[in-house]
Structures are given as C-alpha cells and as structure tokens.
VMD Tcl script that draws the C-alpha trace (Angstrom):
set ca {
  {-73.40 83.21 -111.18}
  {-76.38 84.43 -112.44}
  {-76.99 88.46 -113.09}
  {-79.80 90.00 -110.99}
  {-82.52 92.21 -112.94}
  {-80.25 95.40 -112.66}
  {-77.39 93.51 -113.65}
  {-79.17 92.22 -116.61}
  {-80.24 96.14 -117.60}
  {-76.67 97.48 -117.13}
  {-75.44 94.47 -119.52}
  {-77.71 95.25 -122.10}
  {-77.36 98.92 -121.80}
  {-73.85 99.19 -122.27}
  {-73.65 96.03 -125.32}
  {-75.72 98.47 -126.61}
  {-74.08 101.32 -126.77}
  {-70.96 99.59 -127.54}
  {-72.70 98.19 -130.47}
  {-73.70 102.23 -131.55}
  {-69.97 102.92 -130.76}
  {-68.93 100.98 -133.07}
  {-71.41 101.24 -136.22}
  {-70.39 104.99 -135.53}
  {-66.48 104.44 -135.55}
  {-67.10 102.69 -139.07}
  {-69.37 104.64 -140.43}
  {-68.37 108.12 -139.75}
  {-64.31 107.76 -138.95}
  {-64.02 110.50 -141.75}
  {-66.05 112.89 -140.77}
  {-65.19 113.93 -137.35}
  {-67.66 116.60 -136.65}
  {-70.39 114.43 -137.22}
  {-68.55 111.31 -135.56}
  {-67.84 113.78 -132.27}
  {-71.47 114.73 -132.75}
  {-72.72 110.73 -132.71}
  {-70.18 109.74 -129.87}
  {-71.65 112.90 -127.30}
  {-75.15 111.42 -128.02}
  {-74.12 107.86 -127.26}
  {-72.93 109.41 -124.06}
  {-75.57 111.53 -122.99}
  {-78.07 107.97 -123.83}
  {-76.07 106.32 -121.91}
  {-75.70 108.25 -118.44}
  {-79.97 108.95 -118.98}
  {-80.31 104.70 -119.53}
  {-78.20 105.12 -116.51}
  {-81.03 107.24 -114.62}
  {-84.02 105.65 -116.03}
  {-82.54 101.88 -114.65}
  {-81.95 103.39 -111.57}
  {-85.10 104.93 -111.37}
  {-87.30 101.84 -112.81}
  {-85.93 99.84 -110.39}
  {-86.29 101.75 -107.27}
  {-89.39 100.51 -105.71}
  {-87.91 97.08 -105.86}
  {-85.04 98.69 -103.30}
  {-88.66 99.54 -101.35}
  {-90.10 96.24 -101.72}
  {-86.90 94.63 -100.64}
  {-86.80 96.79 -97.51}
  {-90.74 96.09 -96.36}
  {-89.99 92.23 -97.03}
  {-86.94 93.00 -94.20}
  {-89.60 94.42 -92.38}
  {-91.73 91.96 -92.33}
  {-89.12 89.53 -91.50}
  {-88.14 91.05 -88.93}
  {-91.83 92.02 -87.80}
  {-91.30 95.58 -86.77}
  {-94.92 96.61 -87.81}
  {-94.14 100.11 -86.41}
  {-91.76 101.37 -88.68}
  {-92.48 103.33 -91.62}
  {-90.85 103.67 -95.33}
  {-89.87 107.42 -96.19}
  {-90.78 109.28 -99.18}
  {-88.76 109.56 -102.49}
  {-88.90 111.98 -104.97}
  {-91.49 110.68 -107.33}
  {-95.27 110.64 -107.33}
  {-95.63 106.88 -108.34}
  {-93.12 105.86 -106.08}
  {-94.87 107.46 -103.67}
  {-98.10 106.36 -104.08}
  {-95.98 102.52 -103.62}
  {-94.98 103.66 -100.40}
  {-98.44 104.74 -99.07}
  {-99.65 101.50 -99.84}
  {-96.76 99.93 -98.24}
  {-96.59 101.97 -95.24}
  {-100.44 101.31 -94.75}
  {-100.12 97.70 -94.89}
  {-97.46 97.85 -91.99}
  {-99.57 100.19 -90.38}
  {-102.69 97.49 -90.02}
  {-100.54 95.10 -88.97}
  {-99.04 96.85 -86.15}
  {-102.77 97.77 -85.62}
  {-103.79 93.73 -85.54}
  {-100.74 92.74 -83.28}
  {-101.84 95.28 -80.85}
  {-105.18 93.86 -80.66}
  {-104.08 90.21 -80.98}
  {-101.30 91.27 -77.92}
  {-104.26 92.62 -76.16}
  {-106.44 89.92 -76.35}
  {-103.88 87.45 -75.51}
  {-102.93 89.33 -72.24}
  {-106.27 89.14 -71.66}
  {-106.87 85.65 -72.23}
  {-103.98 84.81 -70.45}
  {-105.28 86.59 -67.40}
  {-108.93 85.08 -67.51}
  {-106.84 81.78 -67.84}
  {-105.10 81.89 -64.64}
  {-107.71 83.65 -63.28}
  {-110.48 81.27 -63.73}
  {-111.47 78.22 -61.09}
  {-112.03 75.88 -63.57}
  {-108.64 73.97 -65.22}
  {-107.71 73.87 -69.00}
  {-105.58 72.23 -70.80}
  {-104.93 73.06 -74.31}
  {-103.04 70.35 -76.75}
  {-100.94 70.62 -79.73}
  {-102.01 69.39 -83.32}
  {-99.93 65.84 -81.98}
  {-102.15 65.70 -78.96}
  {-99.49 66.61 -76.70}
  {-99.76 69.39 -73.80}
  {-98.93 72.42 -75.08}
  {-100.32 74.88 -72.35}
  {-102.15 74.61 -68.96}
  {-103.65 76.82 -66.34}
  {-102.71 77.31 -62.55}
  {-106.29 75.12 -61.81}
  {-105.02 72.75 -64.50}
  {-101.87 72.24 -62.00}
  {-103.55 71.85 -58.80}
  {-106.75 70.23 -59.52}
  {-105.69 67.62 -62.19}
  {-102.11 67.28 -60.85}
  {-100.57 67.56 -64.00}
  {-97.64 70.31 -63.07}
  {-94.34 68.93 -65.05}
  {-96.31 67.29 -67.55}
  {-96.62 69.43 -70.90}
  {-95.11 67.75 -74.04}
  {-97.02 64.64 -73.14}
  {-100.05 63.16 -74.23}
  {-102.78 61.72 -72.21}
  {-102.19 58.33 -72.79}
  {-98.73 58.61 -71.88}
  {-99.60 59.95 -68.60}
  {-102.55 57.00 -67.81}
  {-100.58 54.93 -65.16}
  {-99.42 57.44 -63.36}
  {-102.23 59.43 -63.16}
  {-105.61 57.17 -63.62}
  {-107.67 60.45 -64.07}
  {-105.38 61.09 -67.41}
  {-107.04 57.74 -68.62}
  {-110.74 58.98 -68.13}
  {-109.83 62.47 -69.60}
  {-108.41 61.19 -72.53}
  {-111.33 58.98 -73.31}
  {-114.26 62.19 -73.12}
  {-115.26 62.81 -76.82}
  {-115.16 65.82 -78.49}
  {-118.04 68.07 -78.48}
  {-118.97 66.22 -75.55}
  {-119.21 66.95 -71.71}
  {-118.74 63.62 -69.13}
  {-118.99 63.48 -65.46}
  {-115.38 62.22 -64.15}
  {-114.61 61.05 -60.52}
  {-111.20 60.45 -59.58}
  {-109.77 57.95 -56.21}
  {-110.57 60.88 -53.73}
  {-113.82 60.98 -54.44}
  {-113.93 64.29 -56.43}
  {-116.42 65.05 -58.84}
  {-115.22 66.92 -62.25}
  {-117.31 67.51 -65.60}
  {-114.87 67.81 -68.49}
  {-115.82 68.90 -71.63}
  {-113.68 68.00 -74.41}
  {-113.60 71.11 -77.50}
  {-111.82 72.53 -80.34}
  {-110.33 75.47 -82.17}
  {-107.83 75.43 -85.56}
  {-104.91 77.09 -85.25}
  {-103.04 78.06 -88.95}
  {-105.69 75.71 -90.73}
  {-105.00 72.86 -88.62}
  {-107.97 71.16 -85.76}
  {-106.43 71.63 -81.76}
  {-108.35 70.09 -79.08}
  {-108.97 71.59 -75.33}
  {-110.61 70.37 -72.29}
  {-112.07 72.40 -70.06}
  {-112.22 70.81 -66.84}
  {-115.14 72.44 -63.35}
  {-115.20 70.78 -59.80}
  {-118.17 69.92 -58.91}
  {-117.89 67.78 -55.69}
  {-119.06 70.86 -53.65}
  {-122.23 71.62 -55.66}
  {-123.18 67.86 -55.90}
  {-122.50 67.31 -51.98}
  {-124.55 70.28 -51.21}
  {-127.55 69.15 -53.10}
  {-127.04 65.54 -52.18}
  {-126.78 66.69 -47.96}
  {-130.19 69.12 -48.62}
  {-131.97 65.54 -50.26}
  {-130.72 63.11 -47.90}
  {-131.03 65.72 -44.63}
  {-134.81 66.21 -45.77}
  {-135.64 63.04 -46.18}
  {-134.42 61.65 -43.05}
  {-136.18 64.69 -41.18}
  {-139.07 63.27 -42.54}
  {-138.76 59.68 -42.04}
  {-137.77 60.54 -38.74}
  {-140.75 62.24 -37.73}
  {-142.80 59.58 -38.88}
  {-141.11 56.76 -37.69}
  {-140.52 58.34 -34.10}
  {-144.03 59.03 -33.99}
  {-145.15 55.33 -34.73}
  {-142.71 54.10 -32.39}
  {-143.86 56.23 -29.32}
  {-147.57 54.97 -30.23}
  {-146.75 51.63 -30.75}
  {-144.61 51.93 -27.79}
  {-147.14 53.50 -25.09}
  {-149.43 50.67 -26.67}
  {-147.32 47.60 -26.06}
  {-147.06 49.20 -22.59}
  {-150.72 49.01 -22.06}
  {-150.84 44.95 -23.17}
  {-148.01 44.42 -20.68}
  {-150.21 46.20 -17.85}
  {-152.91 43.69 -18.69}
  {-151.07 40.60 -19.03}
  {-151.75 39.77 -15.43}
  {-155.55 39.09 -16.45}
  {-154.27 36.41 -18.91}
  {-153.78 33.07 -17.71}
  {-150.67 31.33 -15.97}
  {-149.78 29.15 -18.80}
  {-151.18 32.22 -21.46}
  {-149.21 35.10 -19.93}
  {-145.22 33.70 -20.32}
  {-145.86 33.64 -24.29}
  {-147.74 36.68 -24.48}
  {-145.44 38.93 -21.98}
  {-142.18 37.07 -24.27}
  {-143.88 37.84 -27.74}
  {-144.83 41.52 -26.48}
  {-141.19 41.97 -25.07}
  {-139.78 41.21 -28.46}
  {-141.98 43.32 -30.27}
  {-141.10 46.18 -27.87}
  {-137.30 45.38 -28.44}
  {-138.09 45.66 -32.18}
  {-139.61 48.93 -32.04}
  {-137.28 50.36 -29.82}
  {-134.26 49.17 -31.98}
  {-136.36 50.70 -35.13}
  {-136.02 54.36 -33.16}
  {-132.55 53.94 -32.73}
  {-131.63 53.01 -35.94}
  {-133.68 55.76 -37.51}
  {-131.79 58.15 -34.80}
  {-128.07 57.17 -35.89}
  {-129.23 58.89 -38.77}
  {-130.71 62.37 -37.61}
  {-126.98 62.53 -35.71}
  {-125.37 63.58 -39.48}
  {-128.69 65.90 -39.97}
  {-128.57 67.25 -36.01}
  {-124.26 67.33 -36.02}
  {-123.40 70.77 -35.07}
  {-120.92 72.86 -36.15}
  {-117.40 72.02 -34.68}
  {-116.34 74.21 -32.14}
  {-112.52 74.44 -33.36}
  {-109.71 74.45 -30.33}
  {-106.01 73.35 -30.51}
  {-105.57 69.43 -30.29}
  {-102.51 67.67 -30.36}
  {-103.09 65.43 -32.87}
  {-101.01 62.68 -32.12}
  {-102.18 62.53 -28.60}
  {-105.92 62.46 -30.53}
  {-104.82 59.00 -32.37}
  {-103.45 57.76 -28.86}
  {-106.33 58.20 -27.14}
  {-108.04 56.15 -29.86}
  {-105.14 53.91 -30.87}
  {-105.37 52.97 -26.80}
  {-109.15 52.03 -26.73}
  {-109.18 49.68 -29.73}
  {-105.86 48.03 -28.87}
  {-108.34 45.45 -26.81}
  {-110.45 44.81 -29.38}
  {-107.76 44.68 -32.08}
  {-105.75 42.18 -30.10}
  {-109.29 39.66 -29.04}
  {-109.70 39.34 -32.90}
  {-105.93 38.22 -33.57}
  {-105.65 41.81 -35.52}
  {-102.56 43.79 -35.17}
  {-102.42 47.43 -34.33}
  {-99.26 49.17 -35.51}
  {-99.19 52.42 -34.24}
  {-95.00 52.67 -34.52}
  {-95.28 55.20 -37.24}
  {-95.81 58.14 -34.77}
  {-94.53 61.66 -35.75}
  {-95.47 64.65 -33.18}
  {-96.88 66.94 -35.84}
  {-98.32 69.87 -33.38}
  {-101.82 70.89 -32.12}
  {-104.26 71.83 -34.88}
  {-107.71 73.53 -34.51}
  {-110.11 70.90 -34.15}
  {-113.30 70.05 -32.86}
  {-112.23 66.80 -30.63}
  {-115.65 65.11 -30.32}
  {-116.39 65.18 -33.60}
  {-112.99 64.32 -35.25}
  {-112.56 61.30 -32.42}
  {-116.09 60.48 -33.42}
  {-115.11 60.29 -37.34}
  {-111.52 58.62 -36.24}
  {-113.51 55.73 -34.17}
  {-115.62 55.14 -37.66}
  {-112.69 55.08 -39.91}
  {-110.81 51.98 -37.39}
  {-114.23 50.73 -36.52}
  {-114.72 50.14 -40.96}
  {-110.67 48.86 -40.72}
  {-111.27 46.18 -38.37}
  {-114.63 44.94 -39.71}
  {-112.75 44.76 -43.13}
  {-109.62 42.66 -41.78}
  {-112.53 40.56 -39.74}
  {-109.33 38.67 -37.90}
  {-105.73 37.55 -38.17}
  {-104.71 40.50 -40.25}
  {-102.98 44.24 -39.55}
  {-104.10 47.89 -39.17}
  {-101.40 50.42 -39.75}
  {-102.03 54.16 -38.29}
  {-99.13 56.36 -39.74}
  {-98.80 60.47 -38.68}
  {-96.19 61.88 -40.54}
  {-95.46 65.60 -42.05}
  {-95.94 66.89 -45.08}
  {-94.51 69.95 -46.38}
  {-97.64 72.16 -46.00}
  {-99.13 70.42 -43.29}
  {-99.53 66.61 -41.71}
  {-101.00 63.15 -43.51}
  {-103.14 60.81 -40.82}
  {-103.55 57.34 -42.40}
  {-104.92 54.21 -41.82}
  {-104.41 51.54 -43.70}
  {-105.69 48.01 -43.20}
  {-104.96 44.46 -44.82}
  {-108.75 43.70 -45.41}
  {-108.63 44.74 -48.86}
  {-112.31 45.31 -48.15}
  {-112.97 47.63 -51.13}
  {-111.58 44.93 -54.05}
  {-113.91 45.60 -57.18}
  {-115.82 48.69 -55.16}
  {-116.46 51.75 -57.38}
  {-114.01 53.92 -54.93}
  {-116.45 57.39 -55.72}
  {-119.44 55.42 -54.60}
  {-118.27 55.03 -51.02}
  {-119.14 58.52 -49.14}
  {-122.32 58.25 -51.32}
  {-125.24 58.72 -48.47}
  {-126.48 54.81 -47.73}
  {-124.03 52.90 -49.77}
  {-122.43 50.04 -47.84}
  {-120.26 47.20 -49.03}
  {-121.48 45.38 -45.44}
  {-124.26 42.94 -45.56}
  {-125.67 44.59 -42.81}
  {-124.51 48.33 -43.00}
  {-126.61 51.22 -43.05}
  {-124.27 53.45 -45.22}
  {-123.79 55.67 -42.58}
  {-120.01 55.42 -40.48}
  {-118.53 56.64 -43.89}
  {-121.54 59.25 -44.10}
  {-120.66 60.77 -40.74}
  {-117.20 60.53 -41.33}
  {-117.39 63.03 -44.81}
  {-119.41 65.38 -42.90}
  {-117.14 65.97 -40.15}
  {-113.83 66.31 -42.61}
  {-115.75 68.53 -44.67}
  {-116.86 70.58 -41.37}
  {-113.09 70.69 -40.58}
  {-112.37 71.65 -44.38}
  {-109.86 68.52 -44.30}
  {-108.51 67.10 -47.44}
  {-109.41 62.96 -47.80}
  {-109.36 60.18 -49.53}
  {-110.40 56.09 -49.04}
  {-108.88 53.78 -52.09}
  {-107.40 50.46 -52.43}
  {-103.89 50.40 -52.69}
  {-103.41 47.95 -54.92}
  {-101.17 45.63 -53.06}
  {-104.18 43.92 -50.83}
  {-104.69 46.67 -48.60}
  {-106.87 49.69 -47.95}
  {-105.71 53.22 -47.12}
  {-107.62 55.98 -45.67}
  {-105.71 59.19 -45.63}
  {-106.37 62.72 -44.13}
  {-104.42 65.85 -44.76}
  {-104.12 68.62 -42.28}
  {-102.84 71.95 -44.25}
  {-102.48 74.95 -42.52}
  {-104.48 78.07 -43.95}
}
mol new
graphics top color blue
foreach p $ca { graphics top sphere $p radius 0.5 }
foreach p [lrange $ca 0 end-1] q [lrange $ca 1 end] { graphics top cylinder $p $q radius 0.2 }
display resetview
C-alpha cells in the first residue's frame, strides 16, 4: 500500500532521527552529559518536525474538505478560520470561490424557473432534443398541439408512422423556418434552432399555429373580392336582364317563321344570365352568413332529420346509408340552420364521391370530453389530393365544382368553434369527422 504525503514525512522524520540516535549512542556512549544533552535535542526536533508536518500540511485537510464540498455542491457553506495568516488567506480564497458559485446557481435556478414558466406559459410548442436527437423536454403546447404527450426518449423518425406530422418536422433544416400542414388542415411554421450544452450542438424546434391568422386573412381576400364581383356581375345581369326583356316585348313585330328562333335564342340567353346571378349568389351566402344564433339541439335527432331526407336519394343511386352507429350524445348549443346547412354539404360531397353502388357510414359516438360526428364514405374521392388544400376558398376536386360546399362548410364549424377534419383513411375510404367538446 502506498504511503500518502504525511505518511511519507512521518517516515522520513523519524528514519531520521533514528539515524541521529544512533550516530549519538556511538559517538558519545561515554560521555553521558553530553549524550543526555544530544538525545533531549533529538527529542525536542522531533516533536517540532512533528508540528511543522502538521502544520505544512494543513491546508491540504482544507482543500480536501472544499473538494467534499464541491462534490456534494453545497455552495452555501463556508470553511472556518485557523490560526495562521497564510492559511487564512487559503481560506478566503476558498470560501470566495464557494461563495460565487452559490451566487451563479442562484441566478442559473432563477433563470431556469423562469424559463420554465415562459415555457409552459407560451402558445407556441417546443420541443427540445438531446445531443442523440431524442426528446428530451417538451412544453404543455408541445403536448396538445403536436400530439406528442408519452413520447420523450424518441426521435422523430421513430415517431413518423404514427404521427405523419413527426415526418415533416423532422425534415425542417436548421436555421430554417417551413410552413407545415398536418391531415386536419392546420397550419404550423416550425423553425428548426440550436444551442450547445457542455460543448456539445442540441437542436430545438419551435413550433406557432397559424391556421387562425392565415384563415382570417384568406376570409378578408376572398369576402372582398366576391363583394366586388358581385356587385358587378349583379349589375350586368339586371341590365342585360331588363334588356332581353325589351327584345322579347318586340318579338311580336318579327315574322312568323323569324320569331320561334329569336324568342328560343333570347330565352336561352336569359336562362344564361339568370343562372350567372345565381351562381355568383351561392357565393355572397359564405360573405352574407350570419352569426349563428346558438340554442340546444339534440344532435342525434339533427343527423336524423338529415340521415331521413337523403335516404331517397342514397337508395335511387344503389348507395347505402348506414346510419346503425347511433349514440344519443345530448343537446349541444347550436345554430340548427346553419349546422344542417354544413351537414347537407358534407353527405351531399359523400355521395357525389361514391357516384353509385357504394356505402356512406354516419357514426355519433362519445368521446371523453365531448362527442365525434363522422361520415365516412367508400368513394375514396380524395386519392392523391393534397388533404390541406381542400377548405382552401375555390379548390374543387369536381370537374364542375365551384370550391364552395367545403367553403361553407369551414365557415360554419369555425362559427360554432368545432374541431374538424376531412382525410383519406387509407383503406379506400374518406372520413369527415367533427368534434363537439364542451367549454
């Protein structure tokens, strides 16, 4: 085993006064005075090496108890004292260090509380990953907006399949900011940064909703610009109108074999114009909608009532209407006009997508913080559709749709404040799904 430092001294104090002992045992055996004389001094060097060891090596007892301290990180405690200036002076020095880092911890404790706080706080969700690119910490917005609750210790990747907006997040740069949409429609900018942490690169991504903000602006675009095509058109078509009017009055001064042809071709021009006025005023109904007046509706008599008028339909285009999965899920407040209005689009979309010979599902079930309307079809009408395009104002997979059923539906479900979402479900079918949550 090998001797420590003050092992080491003692040794070589004590060979050496054994050494002395003995030169003076030989040397002076025959004179005892001065052989009692040589044998005190040997003692009284000894005991002061003695003091003097234990004195040199003091401040390494005060080194070895602020290394404990350390270890142990209590910053707050202090070393006392001893009885020697230069010692002392060690121990200021010591007891300053501790005293800056109890000083830094306090701030670095503060300013963790507070991030922690702005964290949770803060609408926006973040995600913060480990130097393997695993979660290592996420926010409460994190959790609800991205969906990721029960998923830290995983990577992105890992989490692709189940969640497909994992798959777009992982793929945003660094440095860089990307505009995301996931299958409900949702529009998120993620921006993908980084810190170090103990010398080594960490990535976050910092994750804002914009859907709101983007709908707003897009509604204030599209509501001017129909106001103004609107005006225009309805004026043309009450000039053009009053005009083909006038030819009709004079048609009786053409003649016989003159005036069938001319009243037909007028007639059809009139038709035209006339079905131009309409079809510029199915869209001034999403400008002119008003705000729902909200009253209790039983839902589930709601989808009857609709279920029960397209049964007909359903059944003269060989297409099956399964309305089995029925739960009673209460009365909610809801503007009945407008949400049967938005209901009739939704089945209306479902039937022109299974065109015949296929199924529509409606489903009304519970859900732990509310109720889940769905409607799902076999049409599979949105195969190779960029799902966040559909509510966009005017889009239409139809050959001859106006882009605005789906239009009209968004803007009543976002009247209501309802929850929604139209995707493919991979399987051949299409699902629309509304949640009702109570406030």
């Amino acid at each position: 085993m090998r001797l420590g430092l003050r092992g080491r001294l003692l040794g070589y104090l004590a060979t050496l006064h054994l050494v002395l002992l003995g030169f003076s045992v030989a040397l002076l055996i025959g004179t005892p005075i001065l052989f009692v004389m040589v044998e005190a001094g040997l003692v009284a060097s000894f005991v002061v090496g003695l003091r003097l060891v234990r004195r040199g090596l003091e401040p390494l007892g005060y080194t070895q108890r602020f290394h404990e301290l350390l270890q142990d990180q209590d910053y707050a405690a202090r070393l006392q004292h001893g009885a020697s200036a230069e010692l002392n002076g060690l121990v200021d020095t010591f007891n300053a260090m501790l005293h800056k880092l109890h000083a830094e911890r306090l701030r670095i404790g503060e300013q963790q509380g507070f991030l922690d706080r702005l964290l949770e706080a803060t609408p926006s969700a973040v995600v913060v990953f480990d130097f393997d690119g695993r979660i290592s910490l996420m926010n409460a917005s994190a959790h609800g907006m991205l969906e990721l609750a029960g998923q830290g210790g995983r990577t992105l990747a890992e989490l692709g399949v189940a969640h497909p907006l994992a798959a777009q997040l992982d793929a945003v740069p660094s440095g860089e900011a990307r505009m995301l949409t996931d299958a409900g429609g949702r529009r998120l900018r993620a921006q993908r940064g980084q810190f170090f942490d103990r010398g080594f690169r960490r990535d976050f991504l910092l994750v804002e909703e914009l859907t709101a903000e983007l709908e707003e602006s897009e509604r204030a675009t599209y509501e001017k610009l129909i106001r103004v095509l609107a005006h225009e058109v309805n004026n043309t078509v009450a000039a053009t109108g009053s005009v083909f009017d006038s030819l009709l009055f004079y048609s009786a001064q053409l003649r016989d074999e003159d005036r069938s042809d001319f009243t037909t071709a007028v007639d059809a021009v009139k038709r035209r114009n006339a079905s131009l006025g309409e079809f510029i005023e199915r869209f001034t109904r999403v400008v002119k909608m008003p705000a729902p007046e909200l009253r209790p509706v039983s839902l589930a008599a709601l989808v009857d009532d609709i279920a029960w008028l397209y049964r007909e339909p359903c059944r003269a285009r060989g297409i099956e209407l399964d309305w089995s999965g029925r739960t009673d899920v209460g009365e909610w407040p809801l503007d009945r006009q407008l949400m049967e209005q938005a209901l009739v689009n939704v089945l209306k979309n479902a039937m022109e997508a299974v065109g015949s010979a296929g199924l529509i599902r409606l489903e009304l079930a519970r859900e732990p913080d509310g109720a889940r309307l769905s409607v799902i079809d076999s049409g599979n009408g949105l195969a190779g559709v960029e799902v966040h395009r559909l509510f966009e104002p005017f889009f239409t997979t139809k050959k001859s749709g106006q882009g605005i059923g789906l239009l009209l539906v968004r803007e009543v479900l976002l009247r209501h404040g309802l929850r929604y979402r139209l995707a493919p479900t991979g399987s051949g079918e299409t699902r629309f799904d509304i949640w009702f949550t109570r406030n």
